[in-house]
C-alpha positions in Angstrom: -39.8 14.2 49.9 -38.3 11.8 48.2 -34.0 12.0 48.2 -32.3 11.9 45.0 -29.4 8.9 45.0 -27.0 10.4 42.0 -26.3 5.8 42.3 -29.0 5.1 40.4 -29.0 7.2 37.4 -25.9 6.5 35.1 -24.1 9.3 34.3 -24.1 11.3 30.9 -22.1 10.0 28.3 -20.6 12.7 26.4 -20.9 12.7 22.5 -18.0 14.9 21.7 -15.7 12.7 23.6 -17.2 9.6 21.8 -17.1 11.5 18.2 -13.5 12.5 19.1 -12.3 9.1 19.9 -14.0 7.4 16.9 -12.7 10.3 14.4 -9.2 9.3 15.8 -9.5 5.5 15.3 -10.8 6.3 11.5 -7.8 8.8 10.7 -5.7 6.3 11.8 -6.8 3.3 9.9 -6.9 5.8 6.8 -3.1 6.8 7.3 -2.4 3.5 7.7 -4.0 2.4 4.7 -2.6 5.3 2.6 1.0 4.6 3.6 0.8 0.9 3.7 -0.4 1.1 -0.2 2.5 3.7 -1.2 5.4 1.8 0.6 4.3 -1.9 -0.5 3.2 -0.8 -4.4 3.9 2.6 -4.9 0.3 3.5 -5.6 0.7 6.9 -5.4 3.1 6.8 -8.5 5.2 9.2 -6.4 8.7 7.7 -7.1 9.7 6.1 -10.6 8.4 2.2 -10.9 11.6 0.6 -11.9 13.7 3.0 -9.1 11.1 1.3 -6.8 11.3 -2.1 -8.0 15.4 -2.2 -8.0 16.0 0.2 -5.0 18.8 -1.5 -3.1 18.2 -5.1 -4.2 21.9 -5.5 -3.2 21.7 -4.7 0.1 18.0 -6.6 0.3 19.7 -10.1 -1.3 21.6 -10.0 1.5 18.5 -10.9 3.7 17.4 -13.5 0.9 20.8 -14.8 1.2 20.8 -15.3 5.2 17.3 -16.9 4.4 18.2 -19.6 2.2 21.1 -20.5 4.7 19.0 -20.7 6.9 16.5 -22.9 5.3 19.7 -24.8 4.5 21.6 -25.3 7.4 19.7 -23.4 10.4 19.1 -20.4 11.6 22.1 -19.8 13.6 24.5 -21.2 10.4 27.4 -18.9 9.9 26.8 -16.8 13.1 23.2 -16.2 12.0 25.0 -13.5 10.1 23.6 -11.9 6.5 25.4 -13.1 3.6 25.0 -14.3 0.0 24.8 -17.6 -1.0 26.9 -18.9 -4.1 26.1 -22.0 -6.8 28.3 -24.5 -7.3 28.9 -22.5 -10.2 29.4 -19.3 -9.3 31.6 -20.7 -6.6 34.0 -22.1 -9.1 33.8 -18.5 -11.3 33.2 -16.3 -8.7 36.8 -15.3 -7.5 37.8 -15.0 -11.4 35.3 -13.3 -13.4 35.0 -9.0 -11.7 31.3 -8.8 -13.8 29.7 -11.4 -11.3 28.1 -9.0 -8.9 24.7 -8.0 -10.1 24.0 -12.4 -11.0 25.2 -13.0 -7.8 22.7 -10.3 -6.1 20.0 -11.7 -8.5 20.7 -15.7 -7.6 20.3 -14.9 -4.1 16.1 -14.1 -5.3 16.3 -17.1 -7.2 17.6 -19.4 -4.8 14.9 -18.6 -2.4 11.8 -18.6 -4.9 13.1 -22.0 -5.9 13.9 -23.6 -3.2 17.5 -23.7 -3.8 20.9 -24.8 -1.7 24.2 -22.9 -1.6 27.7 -24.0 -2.3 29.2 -21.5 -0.5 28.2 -18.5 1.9 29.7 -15.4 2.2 28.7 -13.2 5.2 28.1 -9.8 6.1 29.5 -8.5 9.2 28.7 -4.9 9.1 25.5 -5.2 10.9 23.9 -8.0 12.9 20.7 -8.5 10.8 18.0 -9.5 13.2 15.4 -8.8 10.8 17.1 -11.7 8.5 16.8 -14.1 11.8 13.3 -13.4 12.5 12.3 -13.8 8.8 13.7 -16.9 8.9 12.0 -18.2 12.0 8.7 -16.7 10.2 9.8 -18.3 7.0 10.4 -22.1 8.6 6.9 -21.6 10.3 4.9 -20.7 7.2 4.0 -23.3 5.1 3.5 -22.0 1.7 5.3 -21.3 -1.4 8.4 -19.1 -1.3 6.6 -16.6 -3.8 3.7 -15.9 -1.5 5.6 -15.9 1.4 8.2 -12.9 0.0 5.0 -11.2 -0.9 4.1 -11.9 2.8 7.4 -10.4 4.3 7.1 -7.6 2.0 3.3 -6.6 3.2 4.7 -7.3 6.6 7.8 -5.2 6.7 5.2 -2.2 4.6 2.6 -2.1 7.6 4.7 -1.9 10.3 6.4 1.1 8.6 2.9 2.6 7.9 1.8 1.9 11.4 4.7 3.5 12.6 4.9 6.3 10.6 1.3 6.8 11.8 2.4 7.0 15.0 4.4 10.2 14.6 1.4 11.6 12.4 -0.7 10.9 15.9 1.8 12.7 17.9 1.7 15.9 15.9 -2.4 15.6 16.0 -1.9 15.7 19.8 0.6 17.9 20.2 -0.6 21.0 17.3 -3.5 20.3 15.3 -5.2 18.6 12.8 -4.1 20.5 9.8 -0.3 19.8 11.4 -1.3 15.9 11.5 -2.7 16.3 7.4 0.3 18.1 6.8 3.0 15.7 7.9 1.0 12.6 6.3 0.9 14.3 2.7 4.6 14.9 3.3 5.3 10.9 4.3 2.9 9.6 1.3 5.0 12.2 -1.6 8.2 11.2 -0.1 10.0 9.2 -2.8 12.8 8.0 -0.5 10.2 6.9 2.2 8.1 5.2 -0.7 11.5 2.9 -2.1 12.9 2.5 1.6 9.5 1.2 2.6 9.4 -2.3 2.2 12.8 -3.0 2.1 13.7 -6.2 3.8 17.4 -4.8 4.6 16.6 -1.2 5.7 13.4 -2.0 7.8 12.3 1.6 8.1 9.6 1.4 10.9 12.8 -0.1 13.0 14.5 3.5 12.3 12.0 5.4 13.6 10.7 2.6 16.8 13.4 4.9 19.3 12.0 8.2 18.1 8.6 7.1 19.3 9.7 5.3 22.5 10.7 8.5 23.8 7.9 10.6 22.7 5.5 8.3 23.8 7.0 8.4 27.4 7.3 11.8 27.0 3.9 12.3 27.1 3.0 10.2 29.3 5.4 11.5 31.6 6.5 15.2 32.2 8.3 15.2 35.4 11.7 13.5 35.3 11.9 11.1 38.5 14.0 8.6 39.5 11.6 5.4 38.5 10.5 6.9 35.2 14.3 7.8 34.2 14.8 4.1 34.5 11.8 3.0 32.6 13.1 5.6 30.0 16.5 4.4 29.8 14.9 0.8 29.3 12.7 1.8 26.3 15.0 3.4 24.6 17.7 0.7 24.8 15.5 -1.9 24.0 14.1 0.4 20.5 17.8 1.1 19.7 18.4 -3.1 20.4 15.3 -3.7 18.2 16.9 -1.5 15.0 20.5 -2.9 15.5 
C-alpha cells in the first residue's frame, strides 16, 4: 500500500485569507486616494475655497521664506532657521510703514516662483523647521520650475498626511470593525480643519500624528511590556516626536 508523503502535495491555499488581504490593500488605496484628493484640492467642497486657499499663508511663507535663503545662500544660512525674506525695498520701508505684513507674507510666494534673492532675512525661532530644510534639500535636487515644484511639495506634504491618516483608519479596522474603519474615514474626509491643515507646508499634519501611530503600531505588535521592547518603544517614540519637532 502505497504511503502518503503530506511533502509532495502543496498545501491548500485558503481563499478567504487571500480575499481578506486583497480587500485590505484596496480599502487602503481608496482611503488614500479619497484623503489625498480632499487635503491637496479640497474636492470634496467640504471647507470654503478661499478659507482653503488662504489658510495660514503666514505661517506657510515662512517655509517659502527659509527656501529662497536657502536657494540663496545654503541650506544651513541663518541657522537653517525659518524666516522671511525682505526686497531691497521692503527692507528700506519695512521698519516704517505698520501695513507691510500681508506684502511681506505674499513676496515670500513671489520670491520663490521667480527665482528671486533677499536683501534681508528675518528668522523664526519659535520652532526648528525641519520640514523647511528637507524641502530645500528636495528643492536644490529637483530640476524644474519653481511653479511645478511648489505643486510637488504640496502633493507631497497631501499624501503623506493621507497615508497616515490611513494608518489610523487601519488600526480601527483591526482593532473594531469595518463599519468603525468607514466611520472614522467619513469623519477625516468632512473635516474642514483636517481639509485646510492638509497640505500646509508649515503645519505638516501627517508629522502630528507619526507618534500616535509609532506607539500603536508597537502596541500591537507587542502586548507584553519587557525589558528589550520598552527600549525599542522609547526609541520610536523619540525618534516620531524628533521627526514632528
Amino acid at each position: 500500500m502505497m504511503k502518503y508523503n503530506q511533502e509532495n502535495y502543496p498545501m491548500p491555499v485558503n481563499n478567504s485569507t487571500i480575499c481578506g488581504w486583497a480587500k485590505q490593500r484596496v480599502g487602503g488605496a481608496v482611503s488614500i486616494v479619497l484623503l489625498f484628493l480632499g487635503f491637496y484640492a479640497n474636492a470634496w467642497k467640504v471647507a470654503d475655497q478661499t478659507w482653503f486657499a488662504k489658510f495660514q499663508r503666514d505661517s506657510e511663507s515662512l517655509v517659502l521664506g527659509r527656501m529662497v535663503k536657502s536657494r540663496q545662500d545654503g541650506i544651513f544660512s541663518a541657522g537653517g532657521l525659518l524666516g522671511r525674506g525682505l526686497s531691497e525695498h521692503s527692507a528700506a520701508q519695512y521698519h516704517f510703514v505698520k501695513n507691510t505684513r500681508e506684502a511681506l507674507i505674499e513676496y515670500q510666494y513671489t520670491a520663490y516662483l521667480n527665482g528671486e534673492n533677499v536683501a534681508e532675512f528675518a528668522t523664526y525661532k519659535s520652532q526648528v523647521g525641519g520640514q523647511a530644510l528637507f524641502l530645500s534639500v528636495v528643492d536644490k535636487i529637483v530640476h524644474q520650475p519653481p511653479v511645478i515644484k511648489l505643486a510637488f511639495f504640496y502633493m507631497l506634504n497631501s499624501l503623506l498626511a493621507a497615508c497616515t491618516l490611513t494608518f489610523i483608519v487601519y488600526w480601527f479596522y483591526r482593532e473594531f470593525d469595518r463599519i468603525t474603519a468607514v466611520w472614522v474615514l467619513a469623519t477625516m474626509l468632512i473635516s474642514q480643519w483636517l481639509t485646510v491643515f492638509g497640505r500646509n507646508l508649515f503645519w505638516t499634519l501627517w508629522a502630528f500624528y507619526l507618534p500616535m501611530i509609532m506607539v500603536l503600531y508597537f502596541l500591537r505588535r507587542h502586548r507584553a511590556a519587557t525589558r528589550p521592547y520598552a527600549i525599542t518603544f522609547i526609541s520610536m517614540v523619540f525618534t516620531g516626536i524628533l521627526l514632528k519637532v
